[in-house]
N, C-alpha and C positions, 0 to 999 in steps of 0.2 A: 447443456444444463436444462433442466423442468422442474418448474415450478407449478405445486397444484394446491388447490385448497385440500387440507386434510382434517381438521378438527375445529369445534367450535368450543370454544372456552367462555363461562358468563355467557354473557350475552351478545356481546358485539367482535370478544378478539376470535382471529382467525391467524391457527398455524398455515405456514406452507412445507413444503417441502424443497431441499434443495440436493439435488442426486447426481453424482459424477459418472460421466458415461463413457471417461476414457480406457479403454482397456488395460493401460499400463497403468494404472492406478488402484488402488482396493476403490470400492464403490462404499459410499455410508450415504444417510440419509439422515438429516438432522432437521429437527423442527424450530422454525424461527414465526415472529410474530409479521404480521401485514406490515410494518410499520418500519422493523429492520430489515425486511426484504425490499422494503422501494427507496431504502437508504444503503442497501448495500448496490441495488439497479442505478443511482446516486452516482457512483461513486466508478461507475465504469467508464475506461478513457474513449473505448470503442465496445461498439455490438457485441464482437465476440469475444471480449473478452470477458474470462473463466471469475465465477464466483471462489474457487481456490486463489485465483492469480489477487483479486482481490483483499480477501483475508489475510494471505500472505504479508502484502502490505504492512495491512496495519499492523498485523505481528511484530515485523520492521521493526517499526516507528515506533515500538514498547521496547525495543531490546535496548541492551546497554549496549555500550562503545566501547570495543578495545583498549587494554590498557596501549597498544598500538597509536589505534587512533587515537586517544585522549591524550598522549607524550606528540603525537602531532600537530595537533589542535592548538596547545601550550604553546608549543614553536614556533607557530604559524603570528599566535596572537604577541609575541615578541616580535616578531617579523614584524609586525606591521607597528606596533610602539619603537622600532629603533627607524623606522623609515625605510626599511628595507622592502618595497615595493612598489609598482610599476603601475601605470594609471593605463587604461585599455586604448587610448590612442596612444600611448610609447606602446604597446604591444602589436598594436595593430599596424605602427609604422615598422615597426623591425622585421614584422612577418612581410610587410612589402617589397624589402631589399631583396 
């Protein structure tokens, strides 16, 4: 990834740029503000990881849930109102045996 100053907008905002250098990927180049780009550098768990692997993310975190997983979820939250679950020391002692 490169990140460069590219435009100055007003007075003080400054675009950058953020450019995909993987081969196996289409390459684009989009313009973000100073401000989302040291919120999206933020947001990295390590160095290398990719401002796609990032965005991706958040993408995630917008989608909706499976009618799968939400008939799951239901389940689960009955599970746990009829008493139907295990406290992490019973788990942890049965993984012991």
């Amino acid at each position: 990834m490169k990140s460069k100053q590219s435009l100055v907008i007003g007075k003080h905002k400054y675009l950058y740029n953020i450019a995909s250098y993987i081969p196996a990927m289409a390459t684009t180049t989009i313009q973000i503000s100073k401000n989302l780009l040291e919120e999206l550098k933020s947001r990295k768990m390590y160095d290398k990881e990719s401002y796609e692997d990032i965005i991706r993310d958040l993408l995630e975190d917008s989608m909706e849930l499976s009618k799968e997983t939400l008939n799951n979820i239901k389940k689960s939250e009955a599970d746990i109102k009829a008493g139907k679950i295990k406290t992490l020391a019973e788990v942890e002692a049965r993984l012991k045996r």
